[in-house]
LOKEVEX-7514 format. One record per residue (C-alpha): y, x, z; residue in three letters. Coordinates in pm, whole numbers, plus 50000, padded with zeros to 5 digits. Each point is the difference from the previous one (the first is absolute). Layout:
YXZALA
...
This chain:
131577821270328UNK
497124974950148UNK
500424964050019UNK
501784994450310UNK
502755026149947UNK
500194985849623UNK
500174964150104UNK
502885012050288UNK
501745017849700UNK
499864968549778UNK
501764977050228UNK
502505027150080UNK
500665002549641UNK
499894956449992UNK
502835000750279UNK
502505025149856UNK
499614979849698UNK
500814966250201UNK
503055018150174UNK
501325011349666UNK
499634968849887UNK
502184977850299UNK
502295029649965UNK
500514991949650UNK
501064964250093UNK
502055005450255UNK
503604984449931UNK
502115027150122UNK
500415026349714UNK
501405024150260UNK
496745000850189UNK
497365003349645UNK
502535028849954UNK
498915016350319UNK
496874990350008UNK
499465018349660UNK
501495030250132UNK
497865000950276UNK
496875000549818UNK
501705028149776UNK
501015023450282UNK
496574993650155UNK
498205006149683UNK
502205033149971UNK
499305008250327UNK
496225002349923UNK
499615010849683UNK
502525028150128UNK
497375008250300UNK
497194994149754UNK
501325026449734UNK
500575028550307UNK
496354987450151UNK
498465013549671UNK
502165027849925UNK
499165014350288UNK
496474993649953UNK
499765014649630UNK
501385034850168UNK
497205002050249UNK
496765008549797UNK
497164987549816UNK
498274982550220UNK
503284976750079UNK
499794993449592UNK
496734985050033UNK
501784976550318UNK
503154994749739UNK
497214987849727UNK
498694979450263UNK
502864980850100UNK
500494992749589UNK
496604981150016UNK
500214984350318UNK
501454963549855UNK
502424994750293UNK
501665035649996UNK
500225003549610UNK
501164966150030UNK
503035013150175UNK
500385035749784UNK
500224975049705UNK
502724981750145UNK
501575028850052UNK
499655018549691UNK
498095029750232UNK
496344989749816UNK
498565036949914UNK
498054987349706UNK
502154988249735UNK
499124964949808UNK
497885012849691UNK
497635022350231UNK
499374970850220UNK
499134977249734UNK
497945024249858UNK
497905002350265UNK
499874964550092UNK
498494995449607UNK
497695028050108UNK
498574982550286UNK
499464969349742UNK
496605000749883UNK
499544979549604UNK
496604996649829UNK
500745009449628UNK
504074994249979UNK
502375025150114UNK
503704997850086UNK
502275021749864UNK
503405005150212UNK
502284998149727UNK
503385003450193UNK
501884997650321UNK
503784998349951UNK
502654981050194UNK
497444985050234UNK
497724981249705UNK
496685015749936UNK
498234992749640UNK
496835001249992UNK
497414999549672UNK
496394986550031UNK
497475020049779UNK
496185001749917UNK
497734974150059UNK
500934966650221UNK
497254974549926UNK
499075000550357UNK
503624989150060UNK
500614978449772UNK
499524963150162UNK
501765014350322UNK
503595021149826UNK
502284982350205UNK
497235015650312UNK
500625031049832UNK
503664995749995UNK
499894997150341UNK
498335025550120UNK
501785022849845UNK
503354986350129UNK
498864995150327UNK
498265040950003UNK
503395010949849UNK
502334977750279UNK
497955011650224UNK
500575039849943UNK
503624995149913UNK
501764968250125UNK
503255012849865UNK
498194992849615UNK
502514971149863UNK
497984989149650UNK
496755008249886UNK
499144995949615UNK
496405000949858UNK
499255005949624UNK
497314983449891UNK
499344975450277UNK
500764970349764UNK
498025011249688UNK
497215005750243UNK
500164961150087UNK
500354994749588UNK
497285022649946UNK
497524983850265UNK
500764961749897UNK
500604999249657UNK
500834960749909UNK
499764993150389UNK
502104968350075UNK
500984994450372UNK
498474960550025UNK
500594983250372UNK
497064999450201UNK
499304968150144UNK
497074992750307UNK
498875026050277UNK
500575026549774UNK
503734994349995UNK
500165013250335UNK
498815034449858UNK
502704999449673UNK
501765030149922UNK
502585000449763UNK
500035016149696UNK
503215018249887UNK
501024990249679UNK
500575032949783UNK
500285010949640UNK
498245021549791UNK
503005027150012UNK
500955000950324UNK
């Protein structure tokens, strides 16, 4: 998707949200009530012509599997396949791949679990190189895993707060005070077993 279509889809996305929301506060329960089920049926409607869309595709060949793969990665599409439980690659395979595309210089992440929508993950090897900037690394990791599969809940890292222990032994958060303040980063305050 390039800018312009992504910025068009954006505000699309901005005014179904405002609509849901002046629905939502509209006196008359009888009109929520259809309201509701008019964003139901709809949604029915085109998950329903969705599902048939790639049905019909998967019995046509090959080549249309590399079109249905594709759509997956196209971020508006898969967008919609999510929301309509039609996605062809299932939660742990995409979050594989989106640690795969994640390059770390001495630290590795192990995927420990995805169940009920939470992923846990476990941090391994070496992290000096990480270790002023976990809460970066925290991140980037959430936002590489959101990214590849919005319909993640939780995420849990092992080892992300004995990596700020480990870095900063006896480190005590003081105020910064001055031009540097401007530049202060907070330090999450964490224990020794966590």
């Amino acid at each position: 998707m390039n800018g312009a279509d992504e910025n068009a889809f954006r505000q699309r996305l901005g005014q179904v949200e405002s609509l849901i929301q002046r629905l939502e506060q509209c006196a008359d329960a009888q009109v929520r009530a259809d309201a509701k089920e008019l964003v139901r049926t709809l949604l029915d409607l085109h998950g329903a012509g969705l599902s048939k869309m790639l049905a019909l595709l998967a019995e046509t060949g090959e080549t249309d599997r590399v079109l249905l793969r594709a759509f997956a990665d196209d971020e508006l599409v898969g967008s919609l396949l999510l929301l309509h439980g039609l996605h062809p690659v299932d939660m742990e395979t995409r979050v594989r791949q989106a640690l795969a595309k994640m390059r770390f210089h001495g630290g590795e992440v192990e995927l420990l679990a995805v169940a009920g929508g939470t992923v846990r993950l476990r941090l391994r090897g070496n992290w000096e190189s990480y270790s002023s900037s976990a809460e970066v690394l925290r991140a980037a990791l959430e936002e590489a895993i959101w990214t590849a599969a919005p319909d993640v809940t939780a995420i849990e890292i092992d080892g992300l707060s004995a990596l700020l222990v480990e870095s900063r032994p006896g480190l005590v958060s003081l105020p910064l005070v001055g031009p540097a303040a401007s530049h202060k980063r907070d330090i999450p305050q964490t224990s020794p077993t966590a």
